[in-house]
N, C-alpha and C positions, 0 to 999 in steps of 0.2 A: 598776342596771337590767339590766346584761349579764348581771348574775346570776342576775336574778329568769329572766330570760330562756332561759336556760341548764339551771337547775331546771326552769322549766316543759318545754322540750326533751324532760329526763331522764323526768320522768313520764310524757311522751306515748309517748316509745317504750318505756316499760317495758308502758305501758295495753292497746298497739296488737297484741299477741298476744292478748291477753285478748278484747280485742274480737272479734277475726278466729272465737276459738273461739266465739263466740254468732253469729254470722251461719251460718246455714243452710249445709252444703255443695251446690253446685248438682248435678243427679244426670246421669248419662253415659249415654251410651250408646241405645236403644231404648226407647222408650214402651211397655213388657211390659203387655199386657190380658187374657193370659190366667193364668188360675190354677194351675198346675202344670208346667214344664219342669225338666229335670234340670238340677243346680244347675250343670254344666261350659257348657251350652248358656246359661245365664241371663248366666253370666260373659263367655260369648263376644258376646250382644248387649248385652254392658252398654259395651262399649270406646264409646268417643269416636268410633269411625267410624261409630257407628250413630244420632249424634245426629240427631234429625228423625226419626226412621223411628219405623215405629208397627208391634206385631206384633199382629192382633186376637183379642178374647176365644176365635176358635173356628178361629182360622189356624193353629192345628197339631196335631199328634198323632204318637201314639206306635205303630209298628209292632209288635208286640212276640212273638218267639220263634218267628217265621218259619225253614222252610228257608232262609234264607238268611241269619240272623242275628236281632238288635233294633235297627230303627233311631226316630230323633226325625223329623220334619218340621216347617219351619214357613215362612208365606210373610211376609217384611218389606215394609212397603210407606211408600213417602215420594214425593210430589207426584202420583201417578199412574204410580209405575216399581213394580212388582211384581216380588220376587224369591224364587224357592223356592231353602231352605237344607235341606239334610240330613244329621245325624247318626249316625254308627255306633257300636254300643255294643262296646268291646276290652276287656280284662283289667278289667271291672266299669265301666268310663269313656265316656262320648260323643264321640269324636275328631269334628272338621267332617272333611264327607265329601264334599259336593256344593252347588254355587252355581249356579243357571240362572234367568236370565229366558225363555229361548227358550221355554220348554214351559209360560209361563203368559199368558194372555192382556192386556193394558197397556193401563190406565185407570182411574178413579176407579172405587170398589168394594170390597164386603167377601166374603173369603174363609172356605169353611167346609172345613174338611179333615176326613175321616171314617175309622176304618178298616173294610176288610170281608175276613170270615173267608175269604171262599173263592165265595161262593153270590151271585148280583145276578138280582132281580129286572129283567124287561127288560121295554120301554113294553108287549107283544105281550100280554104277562102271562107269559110262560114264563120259567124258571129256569136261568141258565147259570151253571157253576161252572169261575169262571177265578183262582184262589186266590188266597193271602192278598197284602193290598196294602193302597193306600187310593186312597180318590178327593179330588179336589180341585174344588171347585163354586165360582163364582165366581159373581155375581149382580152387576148394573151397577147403579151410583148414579144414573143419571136412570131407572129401573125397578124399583124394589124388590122387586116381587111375581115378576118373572121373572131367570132367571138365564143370563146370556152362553152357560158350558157346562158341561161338568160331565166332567172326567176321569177311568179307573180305569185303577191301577197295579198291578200284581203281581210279586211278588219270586220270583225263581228262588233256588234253591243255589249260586247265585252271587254272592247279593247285587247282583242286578239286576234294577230296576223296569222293566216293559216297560208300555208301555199296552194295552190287553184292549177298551178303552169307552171310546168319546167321545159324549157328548150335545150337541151345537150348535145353532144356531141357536133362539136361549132353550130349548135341551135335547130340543127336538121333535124333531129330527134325531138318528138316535140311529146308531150306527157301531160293529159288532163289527168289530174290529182281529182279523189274521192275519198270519202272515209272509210271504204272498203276494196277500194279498187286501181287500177293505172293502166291506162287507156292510152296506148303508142301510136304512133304514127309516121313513118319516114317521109320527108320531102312530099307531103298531102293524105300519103297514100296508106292508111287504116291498118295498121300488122294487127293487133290482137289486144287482149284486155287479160292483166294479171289480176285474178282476185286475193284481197290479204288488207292486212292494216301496216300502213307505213307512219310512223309519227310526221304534219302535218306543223304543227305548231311554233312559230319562227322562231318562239324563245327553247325548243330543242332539237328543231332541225337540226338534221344533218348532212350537210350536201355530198360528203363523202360515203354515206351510207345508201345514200340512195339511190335506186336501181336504176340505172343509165339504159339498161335494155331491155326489151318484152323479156326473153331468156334468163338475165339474170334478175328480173323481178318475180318468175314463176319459180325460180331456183329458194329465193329468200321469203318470198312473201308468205305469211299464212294467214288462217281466218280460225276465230271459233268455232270448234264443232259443235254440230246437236248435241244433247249430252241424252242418251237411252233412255228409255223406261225403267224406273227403280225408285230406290229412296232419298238417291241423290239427285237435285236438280241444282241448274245457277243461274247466274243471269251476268249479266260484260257491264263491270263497272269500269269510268274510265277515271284513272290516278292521276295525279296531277304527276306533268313528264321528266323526265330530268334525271330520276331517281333510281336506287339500286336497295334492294334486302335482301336480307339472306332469306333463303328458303329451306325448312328443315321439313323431316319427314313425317314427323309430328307437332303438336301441340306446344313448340319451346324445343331451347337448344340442347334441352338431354335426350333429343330424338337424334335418331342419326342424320346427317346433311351429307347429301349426295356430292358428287362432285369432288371424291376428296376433300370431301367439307368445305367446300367454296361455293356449292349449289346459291343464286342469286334470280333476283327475276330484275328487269328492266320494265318502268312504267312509262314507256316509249312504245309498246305494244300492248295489245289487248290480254286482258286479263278477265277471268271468271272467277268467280264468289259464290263458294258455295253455303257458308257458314261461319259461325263462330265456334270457338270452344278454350277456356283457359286463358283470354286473351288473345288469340291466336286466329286468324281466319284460312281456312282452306280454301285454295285454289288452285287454277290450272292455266299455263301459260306455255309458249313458244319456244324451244329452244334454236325450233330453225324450220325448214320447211317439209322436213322429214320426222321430227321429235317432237313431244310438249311433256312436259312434268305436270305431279300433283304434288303439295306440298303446302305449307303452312308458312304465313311471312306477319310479324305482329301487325295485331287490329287497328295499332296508331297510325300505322298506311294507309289506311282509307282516306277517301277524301269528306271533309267537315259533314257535308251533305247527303253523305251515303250513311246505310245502317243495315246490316245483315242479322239475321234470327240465328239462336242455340241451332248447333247442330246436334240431333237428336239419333245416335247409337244405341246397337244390343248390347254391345259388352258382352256378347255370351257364348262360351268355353264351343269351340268347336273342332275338327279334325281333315285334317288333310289324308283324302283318301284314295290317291294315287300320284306318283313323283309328278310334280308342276317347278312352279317358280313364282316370284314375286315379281309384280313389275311396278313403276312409276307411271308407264306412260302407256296405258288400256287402248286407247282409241285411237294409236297412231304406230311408232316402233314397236311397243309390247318387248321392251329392251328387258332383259332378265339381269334382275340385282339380285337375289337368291336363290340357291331352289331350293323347295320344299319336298321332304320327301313323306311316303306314308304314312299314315300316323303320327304325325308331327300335330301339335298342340296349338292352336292361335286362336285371338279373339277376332271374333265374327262383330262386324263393326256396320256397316250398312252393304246396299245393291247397286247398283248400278249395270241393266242388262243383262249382259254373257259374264258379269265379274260382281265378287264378291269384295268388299275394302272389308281390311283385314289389319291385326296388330300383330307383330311378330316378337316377343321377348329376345333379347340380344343375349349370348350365353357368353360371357366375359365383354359384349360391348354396347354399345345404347342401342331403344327399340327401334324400330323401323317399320312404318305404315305403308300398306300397297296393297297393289289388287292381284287376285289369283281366279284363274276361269273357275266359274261355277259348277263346272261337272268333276273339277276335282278337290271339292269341298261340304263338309256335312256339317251341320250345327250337332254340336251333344246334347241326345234325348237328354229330357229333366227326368227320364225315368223310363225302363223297360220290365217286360216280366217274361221269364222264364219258367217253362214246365216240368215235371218228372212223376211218373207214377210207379208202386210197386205194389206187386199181389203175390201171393200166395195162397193154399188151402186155408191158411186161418186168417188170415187177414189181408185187410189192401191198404194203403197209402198215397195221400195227394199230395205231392210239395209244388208248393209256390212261392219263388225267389223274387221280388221286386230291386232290383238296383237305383238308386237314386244319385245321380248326379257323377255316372259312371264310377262312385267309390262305396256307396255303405249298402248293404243289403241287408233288407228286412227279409224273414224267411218264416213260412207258414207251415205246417203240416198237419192232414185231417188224417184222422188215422182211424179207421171203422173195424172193430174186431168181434168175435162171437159173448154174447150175454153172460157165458160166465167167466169174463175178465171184471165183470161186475162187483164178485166175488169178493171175498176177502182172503189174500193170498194170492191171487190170482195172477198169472207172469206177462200180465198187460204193459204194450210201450206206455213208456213215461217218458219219453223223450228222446236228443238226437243229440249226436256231437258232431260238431259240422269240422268237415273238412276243406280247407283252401289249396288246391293243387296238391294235395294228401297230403297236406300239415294242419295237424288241427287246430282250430281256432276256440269253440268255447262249445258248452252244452244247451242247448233250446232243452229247457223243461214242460213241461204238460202246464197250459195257465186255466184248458177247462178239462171235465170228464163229466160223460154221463152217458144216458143213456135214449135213442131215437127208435123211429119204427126200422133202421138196418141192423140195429143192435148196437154196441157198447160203441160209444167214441171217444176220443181223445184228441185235444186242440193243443197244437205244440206251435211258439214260436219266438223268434227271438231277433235279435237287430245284432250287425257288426261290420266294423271299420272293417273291408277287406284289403290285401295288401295287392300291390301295383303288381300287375301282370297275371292277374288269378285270372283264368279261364273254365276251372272246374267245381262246382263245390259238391263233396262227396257229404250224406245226410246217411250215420249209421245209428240202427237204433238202438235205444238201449231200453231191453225188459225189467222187470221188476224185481225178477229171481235169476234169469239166465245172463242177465245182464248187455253187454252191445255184440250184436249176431251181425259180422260184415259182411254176410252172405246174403242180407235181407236190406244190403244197401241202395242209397235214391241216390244216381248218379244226376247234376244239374247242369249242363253244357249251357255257358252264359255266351248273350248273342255278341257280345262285345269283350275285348279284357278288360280289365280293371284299371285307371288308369294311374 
C-alpha cells in the first residue's frame, strides 16, 4: 500500500508541470484597447502595476516629428483616477517621459486624444495657428453626447507642451491661453480677457486649477506690478514649475516666516527677483488676486541659467517718527504685520517709492523685514549741533554741543573775558562741569588761554558717552577762586534725545 502510494506520489509530480503548461497564463499589466502603441510603450503598460487599468481604443496618440522632437501620449484610466502618460522618442526608442493626473479632468469617462498640425478651428469660426501638439477631449459617462473639455497642447523646441486651448464647460467655454492673459468666449461670442499668469506647462498643469470662467479668472489671476522709482528694482524670472519654498522675511530661516511660519511661494506663477544676499534672494510673488508678499526663498531656486546681483543696503540706524506699521505687501493689500510706534529704532535698508524696506529687531523673537510709508520715517543724522550762549557784565560764553551718532557729545566753549583775567590770580573760567538732565557727568577743563583783540580767552572742551534719554545738557562754570557760579549757567536744549 505505501508503495502504491508512493508511485502514485511519483506520477503526480512528474504530471503537475505538464498541467501547469496547459492552463492559460493570466495576462499583466493594462487592459490595451487601442490598436497601435510602440512596442517599448506596450511593454511599459504591460507590468503588473497596471493591473486594473484600462487604456481606451482612442486614449492615445502619436506626436510625431515636431520641433521639439516625437513623442507617444496616452491616458490610463482605473476606477474613475485618470492619468496622462507620455513618451519620448531617443536613439530610435520611447523612453517614459511624463506621469500627470493634475492636467486631466477625474471621473468616470472616455478619452479621445487627437493630434493637430499647427491650425484649430475656433467656436467664432476663425482660424488660429498655435502649432504642432495634440488635444485631449474628455466626454463624461453620465453624458455621452457632451464632452467635460477639450484641451490643446503645443510642443516648442523644447520639447514642451504648453496649453494654447481650453474648451470647458461641455466645451462651450472656449479659452485662448497666453502667457499673460485668457481670453473667453461663449458659444462664438467674445465675453472679455483676464489678465494674469496662469501655469501653462503640461508637466504642471492643472486642470482643476484652472479658471473655467472670465469671473473666476479675474478673481484668481494676477500679473506683476511695475515696481516704483527707488533703489529697489526686479525683473520676472520664470522657475522651473512644479515647486514650493518657503519664504522667510529675511535673509535665512532666523527671520521671521509669515504665515505662522508656513509662508511658501509656488513656481507655478510669476515670480520677481530683486537680488541676492547671504545666499538668499529677495522677491515678490502672488498670494492671490488681492495680496503678493516680499520675502526671501534660498538662491538654489533659481533656475541654472538665471543670476541676480548683491543686493546693496544702508544698514543705517533710523527712527520712526510717527505711529505706522510694517507691511509685506507695499503695492497691493499693505496688510499690517506690526506697528510701529514713535521713536522706535529700525534699520533703514533700501527705497522703493512711497516706502521705505526696513529691519525690525524682534524683542524675545526673530527679525522681521518690511516696508513702512516714507513719511513716517527718518534716517539718524551721523551728527547734529546745538547752540547756547551766555553774557554778562564781565564776560560772555559760546557753547557748542555736536552729538554724533545720536549718543556721544563733543562740547566746545569759547569763553571771552576782560584782560585782566590775564593776571595772575585772576578768578578767570577754567572750565565747566556738564550736566545730563541735571546729573553731572564730568568736567570740560580749559585745553587753550590767551589772549585776542576782545581780550582774554578761554577754550574749553571735552567729549562724553551721554546716557539714553538726555535731552538737556546744563554747562556750569567753574572760576579759578569762586569756583562753579550756577547762576552763570549755558543751558543746551538738544534737537533730538539721546538714544
Amino acid at each position: 500500500m505505501k508503495r502504491f502510494l508512493s508511485l502514485l506520489l511519483c506520477l503526480t509530480l512528474i504530471a503537475l508541470p505538464l498541467l501547469l503548461r496547459c492552463v492559460p497564463a493570466l495576462a499583466e499589466g493594462a487592459d490595451i484597447k487601442v490598436q497601435w502603441m510602440p512596442a517599448e510603450v506596450t511593454a511599459f503598460f504591460s507590468s503588473s502595476t497596471f493591473d486594473g487599468w484600462t487604456i481606451g481604443d482612442r486614449a492615445s496618440i502619436l506626436v510625431e516629428n515636431t520641433v521639439g522632437g516625437t513623442f507617444f501620449f496616452a491616458v490610463a484610466q482605473k476606477g474613475g483616477h485618470n492619468v496622462l502618460y507620455g513618451f519620448e522618442q531617443k536613439n530610435g526608442r520611447f523612453d517614459y517621459w511624463l506621469k500627470t493626473d493634475n492636467a486631466l479632468a477625474q471621473g468616470e469617462g472616455f478619452f479621445v486624444l487627437s493630434y493637430h498640425s499647427g491650425e484649430l478651428y475656433l467656436f467664432d469660426g476663425t482660424k488660429k495657428n498655435i502649432g504642432e501638439g495634440f488635444g485631449i477631449m474628455f466626454t463624461r459617462a453620465d453624458n455621452e453626447e457632451q464632452h467635460d473639455n477639450e484641451l490643446y497642447f503645443s510642443v516648442n523646441q523644447n520639447g514642451q507642451f504648453h496649453l494654447k486651448v481650453a474648451c470647458v464647460d461641455y466645451g462651450w467655454e472656449e479659452v485662448l491661453v497666453t502667457s499673460d492673459s485668457l481670453a473667453y468666449s461663449f458659444e462664438g461670442t467674445y465675453e472679455g480677457t483676464a489678465y494674469g499668469t496662469v501655469e501653462t506647462n503640461l508637466r504642471y498643469f492643472s486642470y482643476a486649477a484652472f479658471p473655467k470662467t472670465l469671473k473666476e479668472a479675474r478673481n484668481k489671476l494676477t500679473q506683476a506690478p511695475a515696481i516704483p522709482a527707488g533703489e529697489l528694482s526686479a525683473r520676472k524670472i520664470k522657475f522651473t514649475g512644479g515647486q514650493k519654498f518657503p519664504v522667510y522675511s529675511g535673509p535665512g530661516p532666523e527671520y521671521d516666516q509669515a504665515a505662522n511660519g508656513k509662508a511658501s511661494v509656488s513656481t507655478n506663477d510669476w515670480i520677481q527677483v530683486f537680488g541676492s544676499e547671504n545666499g538668499y534672494i529677495l522677491i515678490q510673488y502672488a498670494l492671490s488676486a488681492s495680496q503678493m508678499r516680499f520675502g526671501y526663498i534660498d538662491q538654489s531656486a533659481l533656475p541654472r541659467s538665471a543670476s541676480v546681483s548683491p543686493l546693496r543696503f544702508d544698514y543705517t540706524d533710523a527712527e520712526i517718527t510717527a505711529n505706522t506699521f510694517l507691511t509685506d505687501d507695499p503695492l497691493n493689500s499693505q496688510t499690517r504685520l506690526v506697528t510701529l510706534y514713535s521713536e522706535a529704532s529700525v534699520k533703514w535698508l533700501s527705497t522703493m517709492g512711497s516706502w521705505v524696506y526696513v529691519e525690525v529687531s524682534g524683542s524675545g523673537s526673530k527679525p522681521i523685514r518690511g516696508f513702512v510709508p516714507a513719511s513716517a520715517i527718518r534716517k539718524a543724522p551721523a551728527y547734529w549741533q546745538d547752540y547756547a550762549v551766555f553774557k554778562n557784565s564781565t564776560y560772555s560764553a559760546s557753547a557748542t554741543v555736536t552729538v554724533r551718532n545720536g549718543v556721544t557729545a563733543e562740547i566746545a566753549v569759547i569763553v571771552t573775558g576782560p584782560a585782566a583775567w590775564s593776571e595772575s590770580g585772576a578768578d578767570a573760567v577754567t572750565g565747566y562741569q556738564v550736566y545730563a538732565n541735571n546729573v553731572p557727568l564730568f568736567v570740560a577743563s580749559a585745553s587753550q588761554v590767551g589772549m585776542n583783540s576782545a581780550g582774554h580767552y578761554t577754550y574749553v572742551d571735552g567729549t562724553a558717552t551721554l546716557p539714553t534719554g538726555t535731552t538737556v545738557l546744563g554747562l556750569c562754570p567753574v572760576h579759578a577762586q569762586s569756583g562753579m557760579q550756577a547762576g552763570e549757567m549755558i543751558t543746551v536744549i538738544l534737537t533730538d534725545p539721546v538714544k
